[in-house]
C-alpha positions as a Python dict, from the first residue, in 0.01 Angstrom:
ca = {
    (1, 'X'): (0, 0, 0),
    (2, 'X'): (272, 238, 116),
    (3, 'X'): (411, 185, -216),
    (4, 'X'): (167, 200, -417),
    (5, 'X'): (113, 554, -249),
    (6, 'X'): (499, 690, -321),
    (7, 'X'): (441, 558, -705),
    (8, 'X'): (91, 815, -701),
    (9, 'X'): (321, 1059, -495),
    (10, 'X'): (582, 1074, -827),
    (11, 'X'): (393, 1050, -1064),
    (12, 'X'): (184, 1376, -971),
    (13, 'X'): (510, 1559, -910),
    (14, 'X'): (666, 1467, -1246),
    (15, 'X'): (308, 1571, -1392),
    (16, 'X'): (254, 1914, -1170),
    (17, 'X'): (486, 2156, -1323),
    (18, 'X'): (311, 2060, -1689),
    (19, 'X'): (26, 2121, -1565),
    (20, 'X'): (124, 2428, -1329),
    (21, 'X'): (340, 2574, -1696),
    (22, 'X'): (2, 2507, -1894),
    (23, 'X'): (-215, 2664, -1676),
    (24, 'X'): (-42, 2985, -1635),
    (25, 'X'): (78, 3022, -1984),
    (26, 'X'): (-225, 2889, -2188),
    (27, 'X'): (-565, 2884, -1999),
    (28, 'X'): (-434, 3194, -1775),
    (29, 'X'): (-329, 3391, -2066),
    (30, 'X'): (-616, 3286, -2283),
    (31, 'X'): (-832, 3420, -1949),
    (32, 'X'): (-641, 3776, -1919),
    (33, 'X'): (-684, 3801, -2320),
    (34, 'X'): (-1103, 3800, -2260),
    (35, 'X'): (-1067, 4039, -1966),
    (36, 'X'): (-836, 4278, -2148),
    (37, 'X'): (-1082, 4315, -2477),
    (38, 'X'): (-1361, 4419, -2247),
    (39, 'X'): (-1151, 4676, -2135),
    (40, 'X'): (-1030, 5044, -2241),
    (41, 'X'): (-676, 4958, -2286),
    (42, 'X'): (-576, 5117, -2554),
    (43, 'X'): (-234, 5312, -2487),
    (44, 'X'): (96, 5164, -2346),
    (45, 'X'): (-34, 5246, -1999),
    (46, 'X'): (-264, 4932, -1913),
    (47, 'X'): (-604, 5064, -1853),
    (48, 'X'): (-856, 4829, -1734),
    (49, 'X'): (-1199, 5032, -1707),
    (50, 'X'): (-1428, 4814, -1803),
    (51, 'X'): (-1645, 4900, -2106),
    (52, 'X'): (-1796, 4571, -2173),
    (53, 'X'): (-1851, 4441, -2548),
    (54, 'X'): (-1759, 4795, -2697),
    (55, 'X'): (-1443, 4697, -2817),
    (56, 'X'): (-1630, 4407, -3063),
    (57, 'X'): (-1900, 4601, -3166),
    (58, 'X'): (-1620, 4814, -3320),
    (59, 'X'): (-1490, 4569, -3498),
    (60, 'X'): (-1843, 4499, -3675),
    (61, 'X'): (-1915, 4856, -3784),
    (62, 'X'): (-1831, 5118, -3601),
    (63, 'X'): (-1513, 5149, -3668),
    (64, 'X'): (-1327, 5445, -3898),
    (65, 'X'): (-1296, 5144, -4175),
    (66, 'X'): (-1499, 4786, -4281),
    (67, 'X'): (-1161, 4627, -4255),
    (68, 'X'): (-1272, 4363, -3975),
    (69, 'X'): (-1540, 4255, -4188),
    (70, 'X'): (-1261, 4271, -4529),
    (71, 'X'): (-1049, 4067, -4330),
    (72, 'X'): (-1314, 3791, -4255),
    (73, 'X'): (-1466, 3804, -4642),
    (74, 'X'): (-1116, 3713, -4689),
    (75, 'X'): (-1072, 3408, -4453),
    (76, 'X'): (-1358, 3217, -4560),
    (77, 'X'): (-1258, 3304, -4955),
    (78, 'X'): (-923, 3162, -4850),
    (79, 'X'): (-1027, 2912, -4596),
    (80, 'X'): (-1277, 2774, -4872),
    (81, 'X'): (-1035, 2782, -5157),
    (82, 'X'): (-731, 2619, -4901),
    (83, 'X'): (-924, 2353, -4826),
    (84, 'X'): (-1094, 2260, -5152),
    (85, 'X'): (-698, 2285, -5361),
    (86, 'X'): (-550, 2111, -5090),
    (87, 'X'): (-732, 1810, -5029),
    (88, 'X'): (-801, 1709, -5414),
    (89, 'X'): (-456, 1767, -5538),
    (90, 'X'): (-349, 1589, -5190),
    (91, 'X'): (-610, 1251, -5310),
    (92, 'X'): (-524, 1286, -5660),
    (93, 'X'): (-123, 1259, -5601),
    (94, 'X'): (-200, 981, -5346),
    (95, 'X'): (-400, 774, -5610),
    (96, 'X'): (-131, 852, -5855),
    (97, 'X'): (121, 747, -5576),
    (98, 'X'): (-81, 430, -5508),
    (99, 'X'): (-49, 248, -5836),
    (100, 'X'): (324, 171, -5756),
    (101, 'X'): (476, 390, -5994),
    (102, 'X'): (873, 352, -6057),
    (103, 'X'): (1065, 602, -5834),
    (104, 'X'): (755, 612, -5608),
    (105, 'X'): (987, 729, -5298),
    (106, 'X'): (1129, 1005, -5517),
    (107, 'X'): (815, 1137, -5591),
    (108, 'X'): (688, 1099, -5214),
    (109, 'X'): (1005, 1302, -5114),
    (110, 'X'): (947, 1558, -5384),
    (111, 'X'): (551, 1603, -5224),
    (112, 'X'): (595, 1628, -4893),
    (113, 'X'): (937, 1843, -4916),
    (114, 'X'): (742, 2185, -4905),
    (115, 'X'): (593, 2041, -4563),
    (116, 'X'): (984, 2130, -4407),
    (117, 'X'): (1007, 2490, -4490),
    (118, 'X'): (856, 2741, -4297),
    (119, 'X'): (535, 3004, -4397),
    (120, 'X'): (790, 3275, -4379),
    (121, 'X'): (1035, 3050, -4652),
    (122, 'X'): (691, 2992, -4854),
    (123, 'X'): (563, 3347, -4848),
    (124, 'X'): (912, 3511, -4949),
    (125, 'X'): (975, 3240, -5226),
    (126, 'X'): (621, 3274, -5414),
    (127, 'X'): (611, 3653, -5314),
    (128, 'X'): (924, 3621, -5616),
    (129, 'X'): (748, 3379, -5840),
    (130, 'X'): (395, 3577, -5838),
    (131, 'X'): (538, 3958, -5862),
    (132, 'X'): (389, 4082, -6129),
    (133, 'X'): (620, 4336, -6226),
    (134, 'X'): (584, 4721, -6344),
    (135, 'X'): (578, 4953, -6650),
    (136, 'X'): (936, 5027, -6565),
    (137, 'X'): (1109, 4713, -6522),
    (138, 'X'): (833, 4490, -6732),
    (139, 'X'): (706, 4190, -6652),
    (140, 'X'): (866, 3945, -6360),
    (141, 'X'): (834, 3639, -6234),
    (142, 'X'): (592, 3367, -6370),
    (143, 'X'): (419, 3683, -6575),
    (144, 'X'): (776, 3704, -6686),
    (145, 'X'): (705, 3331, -6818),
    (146, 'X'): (420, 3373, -6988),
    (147, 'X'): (549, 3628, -7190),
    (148, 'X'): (835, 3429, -7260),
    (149, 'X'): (589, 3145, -7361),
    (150, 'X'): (348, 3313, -7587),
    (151, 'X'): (107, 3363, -7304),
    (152, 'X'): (58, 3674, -7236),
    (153, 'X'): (-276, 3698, -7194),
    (154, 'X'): (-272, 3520, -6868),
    (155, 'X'): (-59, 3779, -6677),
    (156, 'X'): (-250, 3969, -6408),
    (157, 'X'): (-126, 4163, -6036),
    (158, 'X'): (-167, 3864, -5868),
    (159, 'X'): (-147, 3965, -5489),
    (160, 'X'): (-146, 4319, -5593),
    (161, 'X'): (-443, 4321, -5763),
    (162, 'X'): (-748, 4472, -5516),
    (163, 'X'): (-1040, 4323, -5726),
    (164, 'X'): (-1310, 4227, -5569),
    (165, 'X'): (-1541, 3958, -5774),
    (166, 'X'): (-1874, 4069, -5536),
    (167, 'X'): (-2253, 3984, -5577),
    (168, 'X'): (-2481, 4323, -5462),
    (169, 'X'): (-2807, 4167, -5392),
    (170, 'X'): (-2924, 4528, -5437),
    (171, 'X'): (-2817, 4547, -5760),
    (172, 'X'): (-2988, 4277, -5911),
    (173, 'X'): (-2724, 4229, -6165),
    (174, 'X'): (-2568, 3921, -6055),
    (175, 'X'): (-2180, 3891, -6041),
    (176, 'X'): (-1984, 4161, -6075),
    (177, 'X'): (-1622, 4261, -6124),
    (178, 'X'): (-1527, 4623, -5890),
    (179, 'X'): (-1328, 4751, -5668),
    (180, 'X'): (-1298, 4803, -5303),
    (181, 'X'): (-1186, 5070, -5145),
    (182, 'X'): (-1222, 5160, -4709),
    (183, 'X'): (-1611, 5136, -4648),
    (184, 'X'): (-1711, 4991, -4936),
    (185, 'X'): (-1869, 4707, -4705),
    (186, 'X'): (-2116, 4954, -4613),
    (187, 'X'): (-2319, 4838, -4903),
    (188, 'X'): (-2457, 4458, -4826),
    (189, 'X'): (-2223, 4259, -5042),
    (190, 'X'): (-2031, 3954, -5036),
    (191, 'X'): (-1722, 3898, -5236),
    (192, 'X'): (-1423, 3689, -5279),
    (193, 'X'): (-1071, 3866, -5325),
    (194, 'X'): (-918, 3750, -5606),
    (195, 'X'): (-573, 3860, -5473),
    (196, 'X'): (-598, 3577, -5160),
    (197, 'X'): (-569, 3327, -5491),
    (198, 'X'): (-195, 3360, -5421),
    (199, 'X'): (-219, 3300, -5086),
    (200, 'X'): (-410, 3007, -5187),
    (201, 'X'): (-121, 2921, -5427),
    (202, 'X'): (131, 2935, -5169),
    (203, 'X'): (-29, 2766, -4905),
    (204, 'X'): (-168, 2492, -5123),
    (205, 'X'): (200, 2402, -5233),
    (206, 'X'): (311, 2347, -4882),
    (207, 'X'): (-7, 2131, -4755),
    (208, 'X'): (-99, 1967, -5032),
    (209, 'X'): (207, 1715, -4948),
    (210, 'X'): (60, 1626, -4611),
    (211, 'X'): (-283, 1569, -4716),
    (212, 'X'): (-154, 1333, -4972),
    (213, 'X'): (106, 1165, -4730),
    (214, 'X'): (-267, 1083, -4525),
    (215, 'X'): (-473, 987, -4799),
    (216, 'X'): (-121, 751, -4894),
    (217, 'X'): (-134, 579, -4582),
    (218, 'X'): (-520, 555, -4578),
    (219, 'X'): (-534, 358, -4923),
    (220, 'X'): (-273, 93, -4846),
    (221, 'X'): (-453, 34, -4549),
    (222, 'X'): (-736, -113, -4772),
    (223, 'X'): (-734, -500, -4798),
    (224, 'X'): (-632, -587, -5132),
    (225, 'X'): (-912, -820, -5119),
    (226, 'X'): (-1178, -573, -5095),
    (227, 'X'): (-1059, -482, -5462),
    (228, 'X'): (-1006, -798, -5585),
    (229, 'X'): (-1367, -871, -5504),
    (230, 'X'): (-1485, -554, -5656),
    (231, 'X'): (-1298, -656, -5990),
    (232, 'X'): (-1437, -1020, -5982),
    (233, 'X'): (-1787, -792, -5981),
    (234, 'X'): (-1703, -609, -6282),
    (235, 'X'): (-1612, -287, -6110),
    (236, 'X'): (-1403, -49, -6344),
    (237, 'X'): (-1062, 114, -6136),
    (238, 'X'): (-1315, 414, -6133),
    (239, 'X'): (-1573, 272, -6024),
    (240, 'X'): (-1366, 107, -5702),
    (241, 'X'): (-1277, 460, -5643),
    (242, 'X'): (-1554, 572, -5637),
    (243, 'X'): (-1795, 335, -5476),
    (244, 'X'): (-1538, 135, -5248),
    (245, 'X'): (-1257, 387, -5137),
    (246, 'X'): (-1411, 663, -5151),
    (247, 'X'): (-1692, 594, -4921),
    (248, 'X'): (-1403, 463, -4681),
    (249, 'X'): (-1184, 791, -4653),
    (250, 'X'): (-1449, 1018, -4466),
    (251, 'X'): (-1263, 1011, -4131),
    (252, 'X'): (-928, 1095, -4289),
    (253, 'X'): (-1097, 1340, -4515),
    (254, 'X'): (-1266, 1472, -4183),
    (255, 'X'): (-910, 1489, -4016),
    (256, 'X'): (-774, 1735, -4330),
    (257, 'X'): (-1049, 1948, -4271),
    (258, 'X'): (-988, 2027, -3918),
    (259, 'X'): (-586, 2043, -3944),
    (260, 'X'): (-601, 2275, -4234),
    (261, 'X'): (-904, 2495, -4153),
    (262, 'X'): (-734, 2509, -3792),
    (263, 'X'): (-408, 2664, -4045),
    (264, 'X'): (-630, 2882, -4201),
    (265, 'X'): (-823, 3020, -3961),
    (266, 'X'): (-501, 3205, -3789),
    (267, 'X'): (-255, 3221, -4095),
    (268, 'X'): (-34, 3514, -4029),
    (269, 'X'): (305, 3424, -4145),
    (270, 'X'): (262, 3335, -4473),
    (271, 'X'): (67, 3698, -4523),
    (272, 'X'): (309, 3902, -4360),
    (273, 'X'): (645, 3740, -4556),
    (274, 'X'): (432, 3744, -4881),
    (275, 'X'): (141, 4032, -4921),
    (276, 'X'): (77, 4197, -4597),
    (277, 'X'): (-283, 4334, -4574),
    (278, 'X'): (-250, 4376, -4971),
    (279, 'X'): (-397, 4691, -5168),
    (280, 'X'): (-736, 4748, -5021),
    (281, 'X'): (-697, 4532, -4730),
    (282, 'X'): (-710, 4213, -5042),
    (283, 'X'): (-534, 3969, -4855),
    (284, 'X'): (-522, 4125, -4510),
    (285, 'X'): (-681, 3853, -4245),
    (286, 'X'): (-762, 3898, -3849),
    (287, 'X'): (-450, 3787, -3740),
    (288, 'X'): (-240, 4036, -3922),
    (289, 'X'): (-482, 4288, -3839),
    (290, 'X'): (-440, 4194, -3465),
    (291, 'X'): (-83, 4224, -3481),
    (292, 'X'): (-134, 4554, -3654),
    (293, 'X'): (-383, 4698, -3384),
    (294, 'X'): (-190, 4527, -3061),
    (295, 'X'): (187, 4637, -3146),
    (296, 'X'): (186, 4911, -3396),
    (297, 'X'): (-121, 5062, -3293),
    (298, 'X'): (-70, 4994, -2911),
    (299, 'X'): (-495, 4933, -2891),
    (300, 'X'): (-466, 4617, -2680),
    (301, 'X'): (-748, 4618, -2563),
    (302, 'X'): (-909, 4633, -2953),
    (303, 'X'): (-630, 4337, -3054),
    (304, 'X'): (-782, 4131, -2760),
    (305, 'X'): (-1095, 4144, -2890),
    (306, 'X'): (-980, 4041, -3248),
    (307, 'X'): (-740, 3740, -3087),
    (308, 'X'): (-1072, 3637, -2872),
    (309, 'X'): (-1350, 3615, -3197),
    (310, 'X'): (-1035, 3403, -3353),
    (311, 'X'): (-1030, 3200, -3066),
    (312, 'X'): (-1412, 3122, -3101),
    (313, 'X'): (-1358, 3066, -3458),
    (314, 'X'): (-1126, 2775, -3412),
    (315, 'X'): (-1303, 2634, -3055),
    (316, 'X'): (-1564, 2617, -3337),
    (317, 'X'): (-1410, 2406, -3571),
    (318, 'X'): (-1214, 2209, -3317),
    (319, 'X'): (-1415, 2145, -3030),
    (320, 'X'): (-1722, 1910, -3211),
    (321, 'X'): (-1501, 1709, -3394),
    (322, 'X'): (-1289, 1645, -3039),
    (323, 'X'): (-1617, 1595, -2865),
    (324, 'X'): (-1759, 1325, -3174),
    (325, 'X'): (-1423, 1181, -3082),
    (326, 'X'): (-1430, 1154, -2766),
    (327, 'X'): (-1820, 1002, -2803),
    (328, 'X'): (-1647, 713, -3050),
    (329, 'X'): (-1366, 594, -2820),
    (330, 'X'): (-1608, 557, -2546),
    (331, 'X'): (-1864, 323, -2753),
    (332, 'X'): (-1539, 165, -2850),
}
């Protein structure tokens, strides 16, 4: 008994300073974050008169500019286009990957190399290859290709170019092409920036790798068996794709979806290496902005408030899929 006692006794005071560390610096700092955006600090002098939810209601309109709301527009335009890019090319290399092709652990190698550089790497590398030049010193970078190529006509700004593709359900005109300057969100609209597309471009390259590594392991889990049987049936190759794996890659497909819309959600460094908030606010996105507020502006109190609605954001995406988890494992 007495031993059994001095085993409990170690093991909680190997596990209490963990604990101790993560309670201080995570849930405590997460905790002073909510109290400080419901306060009026907004100078280097702390100030913590309380002045309840003022500080969010800024951020949804009363503020000098719309760019909250610009920097949300862009997250789920991003977030949307992220997820969709990364995820097929991730199954489609997999599937490619999967019929045993010669230098298969090249090619694997090749995929997931991107996954070992940093955002800040990424950003400044495709910040090069998507500049899209100026009268004075012409075209550069892939623009600089297509002219070399004969294809001109595809050259465009890229992450400097602020247009907004935007449906006015005022207008009644359907889709249209304009641009957005501060307040233009005045006006009901909803749009998608097309300069987040090289964002997307970026961000896709480095991710794709991983979601293909999963989908990889997830298809030579399959008993061979299982497609055996299906071509005994008469099944074509697409048709075992598409009624027998398919159907069985939901939970891995599930898992992609939370690990990259958890990346997209707070991006930061792959925005402020490559575009910054962009022309327009095009690519700007709330983390950037709370950066921008907290330690240039010196509004902590206003950057608390952003960091706390992104917090929400991903206890939104995270916390069902931990709790359907946690559900499973129990019936298991």
């Amino acid at each position: 008994m007495k031993a059994v006692t001095r085993d409990r006794a170690v093991s909680v005071a190997l596990v209490a300073p963990s604990v101790i560390l993560i309670a201080v610096f995570v849930y405590g700092f997460i905790g002073f974050t909510g109290f400080a955006s419901l306060t009026k600090w907004d100078s280097l002098q702390p100030d913590f008169t309380f002045v309840g939810l003022r500080n969010f209601v800024r951020l949804f309109g009363t503020m000098p500019t719309d760019r909250f709301l610009c920097d949300l527009r862009n997250t789920v335009t991003f977030t949307v286009l992220f997820l969709a890019a990364s995820i097929g090319i991730g199954l489609v290399l997999a599937m490619l990957l999967d019929r045993h092709v010669k230098g298969e652990r090249v090619f694997r190698n090749i995929f997931l190399f991107p996954m070992a550089v940093s955002y800040i790497v990424t950003g400044v590398a495709w910040r090069w290859i998507l500049s899209p030049g100026n009268p004075q010193i012409g075209a550069t970078g892939i623009n600089q290709l297509f002219d070399a190529i004969g294809l001109g006509f595809l050259k465009w700004g890229w992450f400097t170019d602020p247009t907004i593709l935007h449906i006015r359900p005022d207008s009644g005109l359907g889709v249209l092409l304009g641009h957005i300057g501060l307040g233009a969100l005045a006006s009901p609209s909803v749009g998608v920036s097309l300069a987040m597309i090289s964002v997307v471009v970026a961000a896709t390259w480095q991710m794709s790798g991983y979601v293909m590594a999963m989908y990889l392991a997830a298809l030579r889990s399959i008993p061979n068996d299982m497609r055996e049987a299906a071509r005994i049936d008469g099944a074509s190759e697409l048709q075992i794709y598409r009624h027998v794996i398919l159907p069985l890659f939901w939970p891995v497909t599930l898992s992609a979806i939370i690990v990259l819309g958890h990346i997209s959600l707070k991006i930061f460094d792959l925005v402020v290496s490559m575009t910054g908030p962009g022309p327009a606010f095009a690519t700007d996105v709330p983390a950037f902005f709370m950066w921008d507020t907290t330690f240039r502006g010196n509004n902590f109190a206003q950057g608390a408030a952003i960091a706390t609605i992104l917090l929400l954001l991903v206890a939104l995406l995270i916390v069902p899929y931990l709790v359907s988890t946690n559900r499973k494992e129990r019936r298991q």
